[in-house]
N, C-alpha and C positions, 0 to 999 in steps of 0.2 A: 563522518559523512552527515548530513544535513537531512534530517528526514522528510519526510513530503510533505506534512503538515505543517514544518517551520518552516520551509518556503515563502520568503517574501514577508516572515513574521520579524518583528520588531523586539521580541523577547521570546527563545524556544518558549520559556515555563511559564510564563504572563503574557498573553498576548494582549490582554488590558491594560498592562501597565501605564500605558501614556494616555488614556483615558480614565486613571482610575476615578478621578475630583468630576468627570462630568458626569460615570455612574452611576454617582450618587444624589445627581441634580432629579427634583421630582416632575422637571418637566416634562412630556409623553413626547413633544418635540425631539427634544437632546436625547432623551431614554431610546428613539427610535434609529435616531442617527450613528447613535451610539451601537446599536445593536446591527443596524446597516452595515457600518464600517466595521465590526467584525464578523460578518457574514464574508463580504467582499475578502477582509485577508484570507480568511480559509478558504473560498472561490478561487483567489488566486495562486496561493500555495499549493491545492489540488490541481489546478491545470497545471501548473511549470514541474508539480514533481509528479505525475501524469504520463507529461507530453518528453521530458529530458531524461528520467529515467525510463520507459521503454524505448526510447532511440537508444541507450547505450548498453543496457542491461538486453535488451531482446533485439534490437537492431545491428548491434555490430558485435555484442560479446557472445550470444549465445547463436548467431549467422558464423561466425570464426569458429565457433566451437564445434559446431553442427557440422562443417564442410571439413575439419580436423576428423572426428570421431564418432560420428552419426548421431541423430537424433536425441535419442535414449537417451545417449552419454550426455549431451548437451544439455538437456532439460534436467538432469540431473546436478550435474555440474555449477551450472549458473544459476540453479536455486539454490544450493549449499554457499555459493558467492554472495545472490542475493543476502541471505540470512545472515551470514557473517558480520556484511557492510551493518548491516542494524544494528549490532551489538555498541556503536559509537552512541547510538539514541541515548536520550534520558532513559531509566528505567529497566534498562535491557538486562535479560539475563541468559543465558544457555537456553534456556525453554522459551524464551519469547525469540532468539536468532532462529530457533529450527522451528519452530510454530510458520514465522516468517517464509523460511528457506519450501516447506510444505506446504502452506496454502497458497501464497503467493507467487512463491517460483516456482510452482509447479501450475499453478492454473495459468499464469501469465504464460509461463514457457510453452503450454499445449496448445492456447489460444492463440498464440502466434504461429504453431503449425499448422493448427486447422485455417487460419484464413490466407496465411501467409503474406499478412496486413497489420501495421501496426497498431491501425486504426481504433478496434475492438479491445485488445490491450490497453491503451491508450485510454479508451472509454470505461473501462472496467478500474483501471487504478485511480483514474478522477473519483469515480461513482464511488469506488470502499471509502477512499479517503473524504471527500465531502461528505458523504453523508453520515459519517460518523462525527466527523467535527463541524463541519460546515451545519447540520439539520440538528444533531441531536448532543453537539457539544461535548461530547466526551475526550478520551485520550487516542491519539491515533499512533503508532508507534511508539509511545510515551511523552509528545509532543501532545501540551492540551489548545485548543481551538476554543474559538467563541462562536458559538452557535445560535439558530433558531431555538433552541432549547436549552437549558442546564440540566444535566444530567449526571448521575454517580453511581459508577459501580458499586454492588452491594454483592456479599458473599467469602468466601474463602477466594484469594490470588488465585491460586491454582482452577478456578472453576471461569471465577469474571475475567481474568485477565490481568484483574489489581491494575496499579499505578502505567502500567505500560498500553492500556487498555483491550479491548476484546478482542485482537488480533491473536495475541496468548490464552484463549479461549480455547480450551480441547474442541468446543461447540465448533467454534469459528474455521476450525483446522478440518474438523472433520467434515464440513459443509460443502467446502473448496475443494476439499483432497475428491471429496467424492465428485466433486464439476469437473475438473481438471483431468481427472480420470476418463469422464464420460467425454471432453472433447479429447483426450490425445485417440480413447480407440477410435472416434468418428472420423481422427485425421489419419490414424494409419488403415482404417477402410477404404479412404479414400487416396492411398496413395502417398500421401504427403511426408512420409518419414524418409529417410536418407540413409545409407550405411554409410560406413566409421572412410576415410579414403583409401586406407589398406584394402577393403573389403570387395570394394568398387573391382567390375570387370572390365 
């Protein structure tokens, strides 16, 4: 699977590669142009894997799962999916699929019950993934990006995230779990959870 960040890139693991002879030009012109067009790839990468992963992953996989099995089950379900799919990334290990399956598929899953819009999801997968590669250039799923910044994880893996970047962050895991948490109660206060179709009167 194609992770978000190599969306629309021309090399998963260099996305400068066909730039590398202008990066070196000391012109501030070429330096900037340079720096423009790889803003733009990670712009664009973040929007299509955004916008096509939660139409599929929250739109139609975890809507089919939800009207099968209820909510719960759902949100569970399609995050441990989500997290699996990643393991094709560069980088990926057992801990960075469930890091994934846990921050991501579980805040995306919840947020898609609390609005019952893709919209927010949507904006929230653009937002992780830009501005970790798009702003500050880092690794996003293990896909690295050319940013407004160069940046490098510094530390033990297990703490930064290493080579697959700070999404394998316990930090980063524990930030989400606890967002994702705080909207599924506000959507099951609200109403918005489902039981399983067995369960239904």
């Amino acid at each position: 699977m194609e992770s978000p960040e190599q969306a629309g890139s021309a090399s998963a693991n260099d996305p400068n590669a066909g730039s590398r002879g202008l990066k070196g030009a000391s012109h501030p012109l070429v330096r900037l142009l340079v720096g423009l067009a790889g803003i733009a790839n990670a712009l664009a990468g973040s929007v299509i894997s955004g916008t096509v992963e939660e139409i599929v992953f929250r739109g139609v996989v975890f809507r089919n799962l939800e009207d099968l099995v209820g909510t719960w089950a759902a949100i569970a379900s399609s995050a441990a999916l989500f997290g699996l799919l990643h393991l094709a990334n560069p980088h990926a290990s057992l801990w960075a699929a469930a890091a994934i399956a846990i921050e991501a598929g579980i805040l995306l899953g919840a947020g898609f019950v609390l609005t019952r819009r893709l919209w927010l999801v949507m904006g929230i997968h653009f937002a992780w993934n830009f501005t970790q590669g798009g702003i500050f250039g880092v690794a996003v799923s293990g896909g690295r990006a050319a940013g407004l910044m160069t940046s490098t994880l510094t530390g033990p893996p297990l703490i930064s995230g290493g080579e697959f970047g700070t999404e394998a962050s316990p930090f980063a895991v524990a930030i989400c779990l606890v967002a994702g948490i705080v909207m599924a109660w506000r959507a099951h206060r609200m109403g918005h959870f489902v039981r399983a179709r067995w369960r239904r009167g």
